[in-house]
DOSE-87233 format. One record per residue: x, y, z of N, C-alpha, C in turn. Coordinates in steps of 0.05 Angstrom, whole numbers, plus 5000, padded with zeros to 4 digits. Example, Ala and Ser with C-alpha at 12.3 -4.5 7.8 and 13.67 -1.06 7.14 Angstrom:
<nodes>
526448865156524649105156526449345156/525749555142527349795143525850015157/
</nodes>
This chain:
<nodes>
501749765000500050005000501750255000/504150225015505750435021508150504993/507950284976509450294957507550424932/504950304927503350454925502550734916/502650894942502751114941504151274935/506951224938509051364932510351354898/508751044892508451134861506551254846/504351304853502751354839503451744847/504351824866504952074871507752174862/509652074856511952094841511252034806/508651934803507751914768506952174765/504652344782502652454779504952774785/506652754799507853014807510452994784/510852794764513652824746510652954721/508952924722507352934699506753304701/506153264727505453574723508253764722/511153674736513353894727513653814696/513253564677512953614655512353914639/509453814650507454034641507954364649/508954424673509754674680512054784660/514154604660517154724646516054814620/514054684610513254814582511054974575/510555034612508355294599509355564606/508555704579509156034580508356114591/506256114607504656324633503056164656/503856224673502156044699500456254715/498156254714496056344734495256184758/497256334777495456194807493056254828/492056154843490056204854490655954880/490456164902490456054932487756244943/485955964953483656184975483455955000/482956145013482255945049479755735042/479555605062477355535060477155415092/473055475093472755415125469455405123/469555145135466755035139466954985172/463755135183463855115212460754945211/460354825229457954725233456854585260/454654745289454754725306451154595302/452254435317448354175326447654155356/444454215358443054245379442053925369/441553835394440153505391438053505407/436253365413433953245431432752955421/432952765429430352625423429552465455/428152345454427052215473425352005490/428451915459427951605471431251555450/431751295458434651235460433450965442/436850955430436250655410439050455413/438350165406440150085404442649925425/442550055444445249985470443549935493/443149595496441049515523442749735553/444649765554445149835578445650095584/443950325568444050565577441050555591/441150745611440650775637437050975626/437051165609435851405615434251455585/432751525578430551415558431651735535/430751955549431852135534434852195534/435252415513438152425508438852735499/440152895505440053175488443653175489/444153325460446953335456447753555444/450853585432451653775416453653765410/454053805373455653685363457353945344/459953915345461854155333463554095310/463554175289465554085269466454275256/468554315260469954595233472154485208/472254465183474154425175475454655156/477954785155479054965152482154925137/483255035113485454965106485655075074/487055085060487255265046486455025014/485855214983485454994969486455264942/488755114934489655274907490255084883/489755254853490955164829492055344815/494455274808495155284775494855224747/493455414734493055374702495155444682/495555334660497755364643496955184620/497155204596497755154571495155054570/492355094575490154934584490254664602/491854614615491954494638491354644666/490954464689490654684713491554454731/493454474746493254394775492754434806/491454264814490054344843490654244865/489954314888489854154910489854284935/489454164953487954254984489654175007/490354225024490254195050487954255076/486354055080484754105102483753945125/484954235144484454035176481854015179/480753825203477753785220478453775236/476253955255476453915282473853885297/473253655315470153625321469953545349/467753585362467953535395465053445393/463853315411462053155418460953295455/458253435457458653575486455153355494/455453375525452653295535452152955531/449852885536449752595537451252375520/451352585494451652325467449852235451/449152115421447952145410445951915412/443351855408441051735413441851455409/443651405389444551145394447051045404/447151265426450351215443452451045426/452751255405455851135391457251315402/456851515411458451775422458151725454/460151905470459051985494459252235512/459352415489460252745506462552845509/464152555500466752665508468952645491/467952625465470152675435471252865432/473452835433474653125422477353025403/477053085369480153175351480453325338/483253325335484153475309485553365295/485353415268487753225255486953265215/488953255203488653295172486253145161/484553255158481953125142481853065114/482653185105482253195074485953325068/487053135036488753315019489153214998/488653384975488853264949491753394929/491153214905492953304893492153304862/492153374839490653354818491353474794/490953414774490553524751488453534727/488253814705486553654694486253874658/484553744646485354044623483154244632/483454424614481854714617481454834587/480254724570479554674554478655004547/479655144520478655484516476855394498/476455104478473355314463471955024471/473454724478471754544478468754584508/466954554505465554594518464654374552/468054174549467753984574470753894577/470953824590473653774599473653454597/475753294582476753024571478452944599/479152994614480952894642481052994664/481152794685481652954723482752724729/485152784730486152524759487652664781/487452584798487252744825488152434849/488952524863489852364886490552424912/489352294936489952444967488452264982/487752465001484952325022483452525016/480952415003478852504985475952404994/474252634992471552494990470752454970/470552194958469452024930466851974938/464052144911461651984911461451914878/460751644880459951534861456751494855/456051594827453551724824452351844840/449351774844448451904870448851774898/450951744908452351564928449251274954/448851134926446950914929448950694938/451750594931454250524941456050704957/457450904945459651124954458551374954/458851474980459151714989460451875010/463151754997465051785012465551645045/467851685058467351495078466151635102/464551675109462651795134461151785152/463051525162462351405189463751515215/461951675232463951805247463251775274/464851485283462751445314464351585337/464051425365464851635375466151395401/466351455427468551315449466251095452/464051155460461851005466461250695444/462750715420462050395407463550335407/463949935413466249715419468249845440/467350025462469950065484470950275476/470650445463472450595445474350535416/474450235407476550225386475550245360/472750355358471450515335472250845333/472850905352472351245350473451405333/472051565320473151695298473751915299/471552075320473352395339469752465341/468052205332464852315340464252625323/462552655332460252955316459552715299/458352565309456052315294454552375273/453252605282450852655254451852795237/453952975252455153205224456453125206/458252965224460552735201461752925186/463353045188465153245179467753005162/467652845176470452645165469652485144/469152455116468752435101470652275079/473052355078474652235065476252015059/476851875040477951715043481051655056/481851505073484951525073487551625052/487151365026487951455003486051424984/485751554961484751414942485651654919/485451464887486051504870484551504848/484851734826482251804818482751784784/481351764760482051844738479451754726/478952034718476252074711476852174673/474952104659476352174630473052144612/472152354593470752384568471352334546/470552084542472352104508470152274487/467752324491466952494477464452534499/463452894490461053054511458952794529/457452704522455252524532456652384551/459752274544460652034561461752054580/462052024604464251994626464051724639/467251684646467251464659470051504676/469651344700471751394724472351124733/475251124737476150824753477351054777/476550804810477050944830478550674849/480850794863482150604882481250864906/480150624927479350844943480150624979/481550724986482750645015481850755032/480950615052478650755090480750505109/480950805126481750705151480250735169/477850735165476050655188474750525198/474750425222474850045239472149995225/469750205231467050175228466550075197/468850065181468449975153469749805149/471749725168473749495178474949455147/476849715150478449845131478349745110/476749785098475449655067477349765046/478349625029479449685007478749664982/477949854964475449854944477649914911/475949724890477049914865474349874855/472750084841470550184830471250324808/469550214788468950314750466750484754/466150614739463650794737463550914703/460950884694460150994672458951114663/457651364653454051504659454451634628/452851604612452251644586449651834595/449352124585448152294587447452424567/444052464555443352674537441052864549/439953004529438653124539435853074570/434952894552432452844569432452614585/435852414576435652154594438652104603/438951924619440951824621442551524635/443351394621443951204637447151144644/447851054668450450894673450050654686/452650564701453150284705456050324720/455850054748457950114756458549854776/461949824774463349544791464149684817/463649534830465649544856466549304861/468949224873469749064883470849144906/471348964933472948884953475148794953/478648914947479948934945481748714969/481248884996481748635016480248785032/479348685069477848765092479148705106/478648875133481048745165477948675177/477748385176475148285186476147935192/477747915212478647675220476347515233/474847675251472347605260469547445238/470347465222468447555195466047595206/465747845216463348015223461648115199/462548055182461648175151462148005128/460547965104461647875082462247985059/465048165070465948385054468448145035/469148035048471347855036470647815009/472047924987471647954964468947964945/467048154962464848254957465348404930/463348324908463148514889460548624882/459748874871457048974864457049044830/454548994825454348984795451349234792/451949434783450049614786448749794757/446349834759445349984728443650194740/443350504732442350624731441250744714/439150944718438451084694437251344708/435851584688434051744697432051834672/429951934670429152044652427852244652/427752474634425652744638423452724632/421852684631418552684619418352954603/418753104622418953424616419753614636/420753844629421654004658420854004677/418253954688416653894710416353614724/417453384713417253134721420452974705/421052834736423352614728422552434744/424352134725423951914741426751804745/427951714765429351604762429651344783/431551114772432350894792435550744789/435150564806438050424799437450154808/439349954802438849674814441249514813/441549334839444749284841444049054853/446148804838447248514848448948514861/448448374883451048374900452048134907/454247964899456047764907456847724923/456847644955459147684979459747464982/460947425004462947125009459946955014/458247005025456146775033453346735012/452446935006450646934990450247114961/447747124947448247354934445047474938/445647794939443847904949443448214926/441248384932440748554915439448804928/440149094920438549324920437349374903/435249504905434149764888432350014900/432850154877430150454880429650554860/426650684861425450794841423951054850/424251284844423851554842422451704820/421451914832420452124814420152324832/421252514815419952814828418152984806/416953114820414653314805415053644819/415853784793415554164810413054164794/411754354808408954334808409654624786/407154614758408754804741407555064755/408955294740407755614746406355604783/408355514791407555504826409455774846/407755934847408856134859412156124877/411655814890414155774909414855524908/415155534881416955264873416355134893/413754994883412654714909413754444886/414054344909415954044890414553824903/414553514895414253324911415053094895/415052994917418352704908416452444929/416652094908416551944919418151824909/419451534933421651394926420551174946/421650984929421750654930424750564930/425050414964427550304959427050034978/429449844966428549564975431849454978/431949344995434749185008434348915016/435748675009435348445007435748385042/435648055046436948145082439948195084/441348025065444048065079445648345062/444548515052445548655033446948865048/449048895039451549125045451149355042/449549535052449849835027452750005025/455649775035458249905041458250215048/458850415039459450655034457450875033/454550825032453150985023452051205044/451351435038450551695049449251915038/448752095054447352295029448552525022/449052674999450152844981449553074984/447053154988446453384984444353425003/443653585029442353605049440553375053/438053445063437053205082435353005063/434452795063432952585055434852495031/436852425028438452255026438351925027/440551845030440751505024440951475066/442251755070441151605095437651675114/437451465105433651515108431951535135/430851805144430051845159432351865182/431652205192433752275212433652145245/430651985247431451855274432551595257/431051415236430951095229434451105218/434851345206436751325186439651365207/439551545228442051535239442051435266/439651305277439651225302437550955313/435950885291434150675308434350425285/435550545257435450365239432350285223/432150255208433150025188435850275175/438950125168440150225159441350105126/439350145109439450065088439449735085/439249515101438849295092437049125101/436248895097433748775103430948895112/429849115080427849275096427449395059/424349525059423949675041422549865057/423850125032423250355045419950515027/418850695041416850835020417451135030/419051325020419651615027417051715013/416251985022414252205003415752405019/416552685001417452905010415653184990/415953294999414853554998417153815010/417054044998418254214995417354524975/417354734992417154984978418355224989/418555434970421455634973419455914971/418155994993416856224996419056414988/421756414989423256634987426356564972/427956674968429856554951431756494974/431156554996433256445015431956275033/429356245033427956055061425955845040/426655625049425455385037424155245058/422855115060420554935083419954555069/420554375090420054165080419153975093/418553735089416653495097418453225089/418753005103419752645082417052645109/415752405094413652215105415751865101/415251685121416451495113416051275129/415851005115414850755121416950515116/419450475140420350265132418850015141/420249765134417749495135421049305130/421249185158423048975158421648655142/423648725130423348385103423748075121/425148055127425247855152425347835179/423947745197422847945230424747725249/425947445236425647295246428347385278/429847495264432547565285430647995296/430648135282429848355294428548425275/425948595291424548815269424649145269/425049265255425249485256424349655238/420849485235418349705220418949925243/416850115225416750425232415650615218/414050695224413651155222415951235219/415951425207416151685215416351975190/415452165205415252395196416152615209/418252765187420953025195419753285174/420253515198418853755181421853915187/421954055169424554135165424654505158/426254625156426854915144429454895133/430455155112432755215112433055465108/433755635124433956015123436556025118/437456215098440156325088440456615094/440356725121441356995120442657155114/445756935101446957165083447956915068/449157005043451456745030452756505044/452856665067455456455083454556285103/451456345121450056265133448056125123/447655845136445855705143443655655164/441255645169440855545191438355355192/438355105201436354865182435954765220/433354945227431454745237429454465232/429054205248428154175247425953905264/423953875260423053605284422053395276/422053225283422252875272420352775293/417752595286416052375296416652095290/417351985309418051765306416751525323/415351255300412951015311414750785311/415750725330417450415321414850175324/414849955308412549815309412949765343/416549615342416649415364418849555373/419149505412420749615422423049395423/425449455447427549345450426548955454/424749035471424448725483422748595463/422548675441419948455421420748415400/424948555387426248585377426448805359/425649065371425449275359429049375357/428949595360431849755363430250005391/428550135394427750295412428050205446/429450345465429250285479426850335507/425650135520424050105538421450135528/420950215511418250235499418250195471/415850225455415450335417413350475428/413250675443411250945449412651185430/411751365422411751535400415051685405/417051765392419251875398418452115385/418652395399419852695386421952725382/423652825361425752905367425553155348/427453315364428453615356432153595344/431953805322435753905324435554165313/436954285312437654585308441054495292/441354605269443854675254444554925236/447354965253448355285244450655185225/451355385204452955295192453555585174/456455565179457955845166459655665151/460255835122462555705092463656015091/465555875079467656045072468756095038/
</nodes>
């Protein structure tokens, strides 16, 4: 691994002083960069760990990451890259499913890349990016990869999980190493081969190489994509990552500006069995609607023993991780379970948006645990200036069955509230 790296970073850095010695003009660009992000928690009721004591739970979670990110352009090439620290603390009880316990506190290099790529003056897309570091990699809409973002805390296995906790914010994202080369051989096409390395126990340092393909036109699009399991530190075989591979097809389609559908569907090979995902989607903006009212249903289904390895969500809330109590604390967490999301969403203002997920998971096999469920999260997002965020919001939560009837809820399946409050300043 260690030989590895030092080749693929002695290829990628002789390639770019190539490229410098023969360009006539270099334009640089260095800017800071700093993402802050502070979480109010409540819920009240606890999941998961028979031997916590106390039914409710309130917390607070801190993550900043900060460090600088510059490139150089030259002869239509450009190179880039980042240095960036995290720093995250964990305050108060700990999080509803005591992976945390109040008392996380790190710092340490989060992210750093290294990269190149062209910069194309009349072609209208860019033919190459390869890039290499500790990177956050998502692959498509991260239904497999979304980067590595498991961030538990002192409170799971004794402490020899801990990642520096801020559980829900997950600021730590990146991969250890990984290696990137992304390439168009013509507009519609892209495709990416990815070596992607995690040092994190909770992934029990998975070692991945992933293909990816996505053929795109106007109104449709489809790709397709491998992963494989490179090697696992899973002596225990707690998992059947051991040369696990996934075989995956996507697509999307426009109907028309006002309606898309899209889905994906994936085989999965592991050491013991073979097992399968899918989902199917559509969203609708409702046309000539004063405040851009939207609404979205999705269908997703996980076999029992299915892996969802890597997956998370991309772009704010209702994501792959589903439902903010089911999805980060009571479970179903993407396997042995189908899901039924309905969301809703509208933008009275160009900076304040208001939203709704309705949602029905339904455990597929009850025989070891069940973890049917409600629930329904109403949400905001206010932008008071460019740089500010601030996304209230509160979550109802029905577990069919409690701890003792093999639920995940503890001492009861009586109705859970939960509250959070998230601030968030960019740079």
């Amino acid at each position: 691994m260690k030989l590895f790296k030092q080749t693929a970073l002695a290829l990628l850095c002789s390639f770019f002083w190539s490229d410098i010695q023969a360009a006539t003009e270099v334009d640089y660009h260095i800017q800071p960069y700093l993402d802050v992000s502070y979480g109010i928690f409540h819920s009240q009721k606890s999941y998961a760990n028979p031997e916590v004591q106390q039914s409710s739970t309130t917390w607070q979670e801190l993550a900043a990451s900060y460090g600088l990110k510059a490139n150089a352009s030259f002869n239509q090439h450009a190179v880039y890259g980042s240095v960036i620290a995290t720093s995250t603390a964990t305050f108060g009880d700990g999080d509803a499913s005591h992976v945390s316990n109040g008392h996380e506190r790190r710092n340490n290099i989060g992210e750093w890349s290294l990269g190149l790529k062209d910069t194309p003056a009349e072609q209208a897309y860019e033919h190459y990016n390869v890039s290499l570091g500790r990177q956050n990699i998502v692959v498509g809409d991260g239904f497999m990869v979304a980067g590595d973002a498991v961030n538990l805390g002192r409170a799971a296995a004794d402490g020899s999980l801990d990642r520096g906790g801020a559980y829900y914010l997950a600021p730590r994202k990146a991969f250890d190493f990984s290696a990137v080369v992304q390439y168009r051989p013509v507009e519609n096409l892209t495709t990416g081969l990815y070596y992607l390395k995690s040092n994190n126990k909770a992934q029990y340092d998975a070692e991945l190489f992933v293909a990816d393909a996505l053929y795109q036109q106007d109104k449709f699009a489809v790709g397709g994509s491998y992963l494989g399991v490179i090697d696992v530190d899973d002596p225990l075989q707690q998992t059947r990552r051991a040369h696990l591979k996934n075989y995956a097809l996507r697509g999307q389609y426009q109907f028309n500006p006002d309606f898309q559908l899209k889905g994906e569907v994936v085989y999965q090979d592991n050491a013991q069995s073979n097992e399968n995902a899918a989902y199917l989607a559509f969203n609708y903006q409702v046309p000539h609607s004063p405040h851009s009212a939207e609404w979205g249903y999705r269908f997703s289904l996980y076999s029992e023993h299915y892996d969802p390895m890597f997956y998370g969500n991309t772009v704010g809330l209702g994501g792959w991780i589903q439902g903010e109590v089911a999805g980060n604390y009571a479970g179903p967490n993407n396997k042995n379970t189908q899901v039924h999301q309905l969301s809703f969403s509208i933008k009275p203002k160009e900076n304040l948006m208001f939203g709704a997920f309705a949602y029905r998971f339904e455990t597929l096999k009850k025989s070891v645990q069940d973890l049917s469920s409600y629930e329904l999260d109403f949400y905001s997002v206010w932008s008071p200036t460019k740089h500010i965020q601030v996304v209230p919001l509160i979550g109802f939560y029905k577990a069919d069955k409690g701890m003792e009837q093999g639920g995940s809820q503890l001492f009861d399946h009586k109705l859970n509230s939960y509250t959070q409050l998230l601030l968030q300043y960019t740079y």
